[in-house]
RODRENRO-336224 format. One record per residue: x, y, z of N, C-alpha, C in turn. Coordinates in steps of 0.1 Angstrom, whole numbers, plus 2048, in hexadecimal, padded with zeros to 3 digits. Layout:
<drenlums>
XYZXYZXYZ ...
</drenlums>
This chain:
<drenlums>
A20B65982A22B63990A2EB6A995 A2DB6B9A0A3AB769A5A46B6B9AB A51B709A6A5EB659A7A5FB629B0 A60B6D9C0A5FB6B9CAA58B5F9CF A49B5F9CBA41B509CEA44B4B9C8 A49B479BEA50B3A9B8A5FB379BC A66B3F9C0A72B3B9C8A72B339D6 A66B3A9DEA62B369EDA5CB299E6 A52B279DEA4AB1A9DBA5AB109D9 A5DB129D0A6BB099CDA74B099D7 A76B109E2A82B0F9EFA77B059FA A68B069F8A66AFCA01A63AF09FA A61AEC9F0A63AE39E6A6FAD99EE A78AE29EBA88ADE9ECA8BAD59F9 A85ADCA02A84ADBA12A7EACEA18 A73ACDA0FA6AAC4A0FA6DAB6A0D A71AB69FEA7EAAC9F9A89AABA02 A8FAAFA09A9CAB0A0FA99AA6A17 A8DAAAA21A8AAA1A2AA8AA97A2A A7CA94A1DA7BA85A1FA87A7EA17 A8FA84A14A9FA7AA10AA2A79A1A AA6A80A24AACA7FA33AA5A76A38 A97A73A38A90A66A3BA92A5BA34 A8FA5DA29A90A4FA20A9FA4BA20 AAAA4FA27AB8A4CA1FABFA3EA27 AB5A3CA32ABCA30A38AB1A24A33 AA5A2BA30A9FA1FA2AAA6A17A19 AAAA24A14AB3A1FA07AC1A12A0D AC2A1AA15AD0A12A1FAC9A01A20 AC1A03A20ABA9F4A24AB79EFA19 AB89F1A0BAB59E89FFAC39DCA01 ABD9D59FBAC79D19F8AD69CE9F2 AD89DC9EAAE69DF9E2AED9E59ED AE59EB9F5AEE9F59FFAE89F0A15 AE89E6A14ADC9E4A1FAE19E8A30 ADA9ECA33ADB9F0A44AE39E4A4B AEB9E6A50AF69E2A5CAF29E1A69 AED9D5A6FAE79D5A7DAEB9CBA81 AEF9CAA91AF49C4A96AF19C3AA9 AED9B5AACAE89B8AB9AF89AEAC2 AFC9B2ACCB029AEAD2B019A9AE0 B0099EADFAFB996AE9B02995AF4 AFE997B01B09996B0EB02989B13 B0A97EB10B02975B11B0496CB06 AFC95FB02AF6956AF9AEB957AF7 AEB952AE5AD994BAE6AD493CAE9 ACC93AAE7ACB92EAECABF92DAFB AB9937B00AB593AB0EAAB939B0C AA5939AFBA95932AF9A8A940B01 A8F94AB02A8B957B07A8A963AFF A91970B0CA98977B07AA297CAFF AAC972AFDAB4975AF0AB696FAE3 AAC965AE8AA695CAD9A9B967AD7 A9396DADEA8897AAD7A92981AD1 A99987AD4A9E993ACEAA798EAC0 AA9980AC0AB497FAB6AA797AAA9 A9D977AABA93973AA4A8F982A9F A9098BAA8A8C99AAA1A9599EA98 AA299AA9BAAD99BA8FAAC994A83 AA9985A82AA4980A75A98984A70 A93986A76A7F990A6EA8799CA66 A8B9A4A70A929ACA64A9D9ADA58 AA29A3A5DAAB9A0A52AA299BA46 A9D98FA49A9098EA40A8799DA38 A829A3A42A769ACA3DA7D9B7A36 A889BEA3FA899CBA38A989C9A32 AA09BEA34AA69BFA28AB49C3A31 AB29C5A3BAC09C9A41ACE9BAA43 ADA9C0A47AE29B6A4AAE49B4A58 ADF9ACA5CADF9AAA6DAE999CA71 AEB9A3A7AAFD998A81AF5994A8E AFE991A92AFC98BAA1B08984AA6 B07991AB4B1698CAB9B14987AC4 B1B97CAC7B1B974AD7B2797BAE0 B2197FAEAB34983AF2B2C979B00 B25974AFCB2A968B0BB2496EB19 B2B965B22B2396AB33B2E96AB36 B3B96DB37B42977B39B48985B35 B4298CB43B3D99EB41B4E9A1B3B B5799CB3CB639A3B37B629A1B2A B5999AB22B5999CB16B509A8B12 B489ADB1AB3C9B7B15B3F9BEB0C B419CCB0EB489D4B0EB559CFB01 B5E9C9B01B679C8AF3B5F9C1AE9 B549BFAE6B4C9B8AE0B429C2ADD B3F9CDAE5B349DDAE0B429E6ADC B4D9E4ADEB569ECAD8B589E7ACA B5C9DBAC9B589D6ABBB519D6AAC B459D4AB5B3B9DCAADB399E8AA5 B3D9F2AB2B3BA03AAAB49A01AA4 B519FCAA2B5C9FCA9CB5D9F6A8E B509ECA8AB4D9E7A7DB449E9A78 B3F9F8A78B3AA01A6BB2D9FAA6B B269F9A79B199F4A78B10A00A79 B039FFA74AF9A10A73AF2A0CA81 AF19FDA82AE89FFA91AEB9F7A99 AF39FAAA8AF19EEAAFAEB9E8ABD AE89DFABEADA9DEAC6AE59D8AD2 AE19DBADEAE19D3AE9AD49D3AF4 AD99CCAFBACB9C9B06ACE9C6B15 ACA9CBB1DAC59C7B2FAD09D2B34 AD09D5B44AD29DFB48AE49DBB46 AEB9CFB45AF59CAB49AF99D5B3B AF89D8B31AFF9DEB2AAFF9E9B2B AF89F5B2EAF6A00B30AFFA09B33 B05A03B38B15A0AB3EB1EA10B32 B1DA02B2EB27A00B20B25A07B12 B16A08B15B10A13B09B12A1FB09 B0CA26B16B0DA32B17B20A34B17 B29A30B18B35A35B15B38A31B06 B35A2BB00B3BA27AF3B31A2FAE7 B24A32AEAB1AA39AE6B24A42ADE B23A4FAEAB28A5DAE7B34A5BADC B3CA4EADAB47A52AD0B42A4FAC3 B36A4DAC3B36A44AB3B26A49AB1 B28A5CAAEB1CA61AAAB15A5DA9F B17A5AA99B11A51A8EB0DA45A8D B10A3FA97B0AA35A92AFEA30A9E AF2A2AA9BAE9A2EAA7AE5A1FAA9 AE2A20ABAAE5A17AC4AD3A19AC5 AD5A07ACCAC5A02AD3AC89FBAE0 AC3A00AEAAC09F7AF7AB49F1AF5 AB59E2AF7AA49E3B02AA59DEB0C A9B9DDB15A999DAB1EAA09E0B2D AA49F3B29AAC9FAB31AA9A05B27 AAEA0EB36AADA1CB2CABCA25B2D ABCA2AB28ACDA34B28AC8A41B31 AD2A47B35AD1A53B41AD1A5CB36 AC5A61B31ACAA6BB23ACCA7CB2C ACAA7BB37ACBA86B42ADBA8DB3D AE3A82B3BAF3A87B3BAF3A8BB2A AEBA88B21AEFA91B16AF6A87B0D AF9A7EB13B02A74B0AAFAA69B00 AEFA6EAFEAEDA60AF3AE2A67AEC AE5A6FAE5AD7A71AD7AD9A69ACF AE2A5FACBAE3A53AC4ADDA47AC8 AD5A41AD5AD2A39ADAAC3A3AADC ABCA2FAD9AAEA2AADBAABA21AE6 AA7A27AF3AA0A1AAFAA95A14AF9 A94A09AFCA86A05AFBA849FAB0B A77A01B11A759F3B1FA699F0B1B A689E5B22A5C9E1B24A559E1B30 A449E1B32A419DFB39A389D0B3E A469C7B42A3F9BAB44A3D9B9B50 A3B9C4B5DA349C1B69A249BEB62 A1D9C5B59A139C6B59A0E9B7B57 A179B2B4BA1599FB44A1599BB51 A1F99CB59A24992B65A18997B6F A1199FB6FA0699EB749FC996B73 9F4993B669EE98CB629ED97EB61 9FF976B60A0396EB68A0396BB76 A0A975B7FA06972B8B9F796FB8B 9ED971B879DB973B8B9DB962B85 9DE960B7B9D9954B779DF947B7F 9ED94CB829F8942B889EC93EB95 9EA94AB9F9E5948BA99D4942BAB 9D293EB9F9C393DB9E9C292FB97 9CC928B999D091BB959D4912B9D 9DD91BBA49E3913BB09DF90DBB7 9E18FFBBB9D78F5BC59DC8FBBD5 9E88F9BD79F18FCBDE9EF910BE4 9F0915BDE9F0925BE29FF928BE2 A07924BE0A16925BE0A1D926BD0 A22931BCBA27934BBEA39936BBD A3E930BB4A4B934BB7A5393CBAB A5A949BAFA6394FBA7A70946BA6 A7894CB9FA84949B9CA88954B91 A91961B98A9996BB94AA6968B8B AAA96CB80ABE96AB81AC2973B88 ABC97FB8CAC498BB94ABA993B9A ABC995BA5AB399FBADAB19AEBA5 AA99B3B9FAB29C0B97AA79C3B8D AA89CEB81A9F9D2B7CA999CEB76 A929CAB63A8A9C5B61A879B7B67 A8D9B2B6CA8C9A3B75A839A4B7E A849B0B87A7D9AFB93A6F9B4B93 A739BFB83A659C8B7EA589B5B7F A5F9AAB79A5699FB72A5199EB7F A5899AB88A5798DB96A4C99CBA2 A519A9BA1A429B3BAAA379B0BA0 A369B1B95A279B3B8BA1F9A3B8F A2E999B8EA2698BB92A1E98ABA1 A2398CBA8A2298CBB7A13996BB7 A139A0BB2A099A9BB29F99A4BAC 9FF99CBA39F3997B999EE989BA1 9F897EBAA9F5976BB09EC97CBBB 9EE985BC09E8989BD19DE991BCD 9DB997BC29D099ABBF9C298FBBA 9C7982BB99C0976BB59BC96DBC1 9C6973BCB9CA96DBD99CD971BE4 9C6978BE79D497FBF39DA977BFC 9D6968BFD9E0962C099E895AC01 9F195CBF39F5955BE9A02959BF2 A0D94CBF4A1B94DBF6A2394EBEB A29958BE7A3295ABDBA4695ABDE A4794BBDCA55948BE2A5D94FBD3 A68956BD9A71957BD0A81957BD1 A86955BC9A9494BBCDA9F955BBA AAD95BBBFAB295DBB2AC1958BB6 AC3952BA4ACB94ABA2ADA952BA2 ADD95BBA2AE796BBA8AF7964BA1 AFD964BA9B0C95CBA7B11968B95 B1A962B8FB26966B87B1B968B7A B1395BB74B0F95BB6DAFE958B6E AF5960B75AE795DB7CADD95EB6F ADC960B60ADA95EB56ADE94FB4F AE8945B57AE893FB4EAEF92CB53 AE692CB5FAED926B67ADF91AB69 ADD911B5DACF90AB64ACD903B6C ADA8FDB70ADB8F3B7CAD68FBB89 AD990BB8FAD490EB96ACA913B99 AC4918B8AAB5918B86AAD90AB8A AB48FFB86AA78F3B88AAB8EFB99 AB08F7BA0AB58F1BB0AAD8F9BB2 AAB907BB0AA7913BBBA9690EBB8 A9190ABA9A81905BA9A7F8F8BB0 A878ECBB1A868E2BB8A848E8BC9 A898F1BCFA868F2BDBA7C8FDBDA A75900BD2A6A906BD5A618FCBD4 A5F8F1BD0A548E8BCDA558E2BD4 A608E0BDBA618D6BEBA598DFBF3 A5A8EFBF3A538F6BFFA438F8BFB A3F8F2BEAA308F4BECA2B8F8BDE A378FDBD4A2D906BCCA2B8FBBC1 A21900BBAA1F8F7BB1A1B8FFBA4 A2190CBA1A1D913B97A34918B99 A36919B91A4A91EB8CA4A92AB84 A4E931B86A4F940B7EA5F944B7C A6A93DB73A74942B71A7494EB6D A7F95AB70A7D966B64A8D963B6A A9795CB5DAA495EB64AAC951B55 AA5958B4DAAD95CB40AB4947B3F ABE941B37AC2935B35ABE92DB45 AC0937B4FAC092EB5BAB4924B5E AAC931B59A9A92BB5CA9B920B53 A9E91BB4BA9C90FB41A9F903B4F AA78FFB5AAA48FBB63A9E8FAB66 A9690AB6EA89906B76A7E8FFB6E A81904B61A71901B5BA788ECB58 A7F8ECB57A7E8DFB57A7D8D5B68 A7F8DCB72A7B8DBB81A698DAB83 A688DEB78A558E3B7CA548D4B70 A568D4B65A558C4B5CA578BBB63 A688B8B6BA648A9B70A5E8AAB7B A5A8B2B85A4F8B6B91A408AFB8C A3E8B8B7FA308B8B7DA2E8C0B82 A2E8CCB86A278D7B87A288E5B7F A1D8EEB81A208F6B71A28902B6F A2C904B68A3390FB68A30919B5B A36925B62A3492DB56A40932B4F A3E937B42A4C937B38A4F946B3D A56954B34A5B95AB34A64964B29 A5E96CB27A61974B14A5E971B09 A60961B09A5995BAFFA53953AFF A4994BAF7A41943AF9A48939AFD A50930B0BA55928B09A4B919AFF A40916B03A3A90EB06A3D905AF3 A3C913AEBA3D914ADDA4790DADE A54912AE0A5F911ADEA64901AE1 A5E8FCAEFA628EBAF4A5A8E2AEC A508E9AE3A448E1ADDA498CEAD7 A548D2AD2A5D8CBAC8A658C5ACE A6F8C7AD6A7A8C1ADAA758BCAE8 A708C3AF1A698BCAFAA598BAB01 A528B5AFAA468B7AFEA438B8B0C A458B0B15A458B1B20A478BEB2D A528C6B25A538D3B2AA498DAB28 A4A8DBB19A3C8E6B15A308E6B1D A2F8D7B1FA1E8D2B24A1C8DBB2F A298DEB3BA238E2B48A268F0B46 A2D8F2B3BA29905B37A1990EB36 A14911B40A09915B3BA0391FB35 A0A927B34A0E935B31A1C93DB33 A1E944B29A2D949B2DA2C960B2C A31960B30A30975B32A34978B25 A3897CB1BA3D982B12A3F98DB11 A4998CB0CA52998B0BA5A99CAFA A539A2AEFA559A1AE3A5F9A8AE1 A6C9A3AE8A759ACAE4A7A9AEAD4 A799A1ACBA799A2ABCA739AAAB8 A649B1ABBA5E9B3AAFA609C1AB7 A649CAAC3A6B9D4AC2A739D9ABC A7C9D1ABAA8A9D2AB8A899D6AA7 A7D9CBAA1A7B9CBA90A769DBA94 A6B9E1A9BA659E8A98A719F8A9A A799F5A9FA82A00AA2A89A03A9A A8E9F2A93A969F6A82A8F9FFA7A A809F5A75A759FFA71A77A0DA6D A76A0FA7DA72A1DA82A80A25A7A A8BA1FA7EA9AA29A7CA9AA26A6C A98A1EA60A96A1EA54A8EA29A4C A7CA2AA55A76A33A4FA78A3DA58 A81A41A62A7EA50A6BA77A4FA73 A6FA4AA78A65A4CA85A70A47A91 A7BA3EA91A7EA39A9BA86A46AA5 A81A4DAAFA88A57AB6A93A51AC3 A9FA58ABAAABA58AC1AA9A5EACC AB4A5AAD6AB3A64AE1AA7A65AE8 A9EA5AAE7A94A5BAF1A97A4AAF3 A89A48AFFA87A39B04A77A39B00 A74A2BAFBA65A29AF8A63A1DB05 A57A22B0FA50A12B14A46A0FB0C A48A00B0DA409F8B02A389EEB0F A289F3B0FA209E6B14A179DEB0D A0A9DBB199FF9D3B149FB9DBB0C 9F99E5B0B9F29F0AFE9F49EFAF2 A099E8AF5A0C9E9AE4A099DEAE3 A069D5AEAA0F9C7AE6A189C3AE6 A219CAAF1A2B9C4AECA2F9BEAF8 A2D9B8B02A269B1B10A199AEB11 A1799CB1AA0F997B1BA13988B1B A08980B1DA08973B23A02969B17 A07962B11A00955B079FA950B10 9EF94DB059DF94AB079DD93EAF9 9E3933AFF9E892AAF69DB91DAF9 9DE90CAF29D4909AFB9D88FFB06 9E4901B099E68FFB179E2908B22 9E0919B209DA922B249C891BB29 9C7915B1C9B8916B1D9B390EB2A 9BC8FFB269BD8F2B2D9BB8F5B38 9C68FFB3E9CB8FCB519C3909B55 9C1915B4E9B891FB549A7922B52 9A3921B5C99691BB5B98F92EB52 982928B4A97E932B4697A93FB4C 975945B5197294CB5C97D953B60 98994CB6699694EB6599C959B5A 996953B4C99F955B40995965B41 98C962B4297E974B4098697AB48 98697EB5298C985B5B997986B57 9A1982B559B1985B539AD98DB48 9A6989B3B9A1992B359A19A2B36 9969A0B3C9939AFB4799D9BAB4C 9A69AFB549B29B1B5E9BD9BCB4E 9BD9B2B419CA9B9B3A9C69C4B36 9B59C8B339AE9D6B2C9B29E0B38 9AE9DDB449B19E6B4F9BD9E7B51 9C99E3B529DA9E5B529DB9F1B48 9D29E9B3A9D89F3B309D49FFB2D 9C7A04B369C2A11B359C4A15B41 9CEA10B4C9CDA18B5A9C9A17B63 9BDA0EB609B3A0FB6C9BBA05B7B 9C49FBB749CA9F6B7E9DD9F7B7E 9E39FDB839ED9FFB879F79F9B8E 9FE9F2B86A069E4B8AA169EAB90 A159E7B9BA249EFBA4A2F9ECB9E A349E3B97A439E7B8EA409EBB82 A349ECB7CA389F4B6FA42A02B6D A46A02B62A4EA10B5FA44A17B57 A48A25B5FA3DA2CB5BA48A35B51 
</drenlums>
């Protein structure tokens, strides 16, 4: 055989091999002698039985499954901690660190660029990759206008009353993405459906339940009889405003209904369904992804009803309060979102 083909055969041999070390090397990082460094930093608490109970549950799956070492930092609801708490982090030789919602974004994209090595996760926001500053960073959104669609349709198709009530923590991005897809999906069940909405705003509007269960008590005085918190610890108010009311409410990222099963039945009961939002098994799937190489830096992924990774439990308090017919059609309603055919005005496209 002529040396030349056996030199070229062996230089792409070589090549070949190279790669998949370059792939496989953070999966080796994840055994256990040597294991992956991850770390999500919370602006904020857990405890919200939501949102950052999802995502911190996606941190123990992985710790569990693939073997990595995952932390979890609290910096609290004061923003002056943000920020020296994501400075911290890149400062302790972690391989990945996660944060979440638009409130950090700021703080990423500057701290990003110093600490090329070591690679960052948003979710629920995306980075301005326009400025060049983050091939180290992964966004990930969701699209829960579409879920909060589906909700609105069912909310409104329940209602004795015709009157539905939001409750925001902040006027503002993925929050408001929930509360248009709801409103959309109600008036498409209804068009003469009244959709009162009311946000809890102030210093700390994530985490304030007292004015979560005030702002749903005066929606129930004006009529509604279906509560739609999307407003993070605050909502744990409203939804307990819709329990001692008796009227029903819906949860929010996570199953709440699961979650009060145990400690308070009573809550759970008027949960009829809640929007989900899997920010866990993103978050697992991004580790995943950055272990075996598929996870692409430097871009943003939306994640919908397509993936799964949004949508409404269909539990059987689902079954209970939504009449069948109801349940076929919403049916219907999520195949059509998810192939286009229906076009829900806050989704991110």
């Amino acid at each position: 055989m002529d040396t030349r083909i056996v030199s070229r055969f062996a230089l792409a041999c070589l090549l070949i091999v190279t790669g998949l070390l370059a792939q496989t090397g953070l999966r080796q990082a994840a055994a256990q002698d040597d294991p992956l460094r991850v770390v999500f930093v919370v602006n904020g608490v857990l405890g919200d039985k939501s949102f950052f109970d999802s995502a911190a549950e996606g941190m123990n799956r992985m710790e569990a499954e693939l073997g990595v070492e995952a932390d979890i930092l609290e910096a609290g609801y004061d923003r002056a901690r943000w920020e020296p708490a994501l400075a911290e982090a890149a400062d302790s030789d972690y391989d990945i660190i996660i944060v979440g919602t638009f409130d950090m974004n700021g703080y990423l994209t500057e701290i990003a660029p110093e600490y090329p090595d070591t690679r960052f996760i948003i979710f629920d926001d995306v980075v301005d990759y326009s400025t060049g500053c983050c091939d180290n960073v992964y966004s990930i959104q969701y699209g829960t206008s579409d879920a909060a669609y589906l909700a609105g349709y069912a909310a409104a198709m329940v209602s004795e009353t015709g009157v539905l009530g939001t409750i925001l923590g902040a006027e503002g991005g993925p929050v408001l993405e929930f509360a248009v897809g709801f409103e959309q999906g109600a008036e498409a069940a209804n068009p003469d459906v009244e959709v009162l909405q009311a946000v809890v705003g102030g210093a700390n509007p994530y985490s304030d339940p007292a004015k979560g269960k005030e702002l749903a008590l005066a929606q129930i005085q004006q009529g509604a009889d279906v509560i739609f918190p999307i407003a993070g610890s605050s909502g744990i108010g409203s939804l307990q405003a819709a329990r001692d009311e008796s009227v029903l409410a819906i949860g929010v990222d996570s199953d709440q209904a699961a979650l009060f099963a145990e400690t308070d039945p009573a809550q759970a009961e008027v949960i009829f369904t809640s929007v989900l939002k899997n920010v866990g098994q993103s978050l697992f799937l991004a580790v995943e992804g950055t272990i075996d190489g598929t996870t692409e830096y430097g871009t943003a992924v939306t994640l919908g009803l397509a993936e799964g990774a949004v949508d409404i439990v269909q539990d059987e308090n689902y079954n209970e309060v939504v009449p069948e017919e109801v349940r076929t059609t919403i049916d219907e309603l999520r195949e059509q979102i998810a192939n286009g055919e229906i076009e829900v005005e806050g989704a991110i496209n």
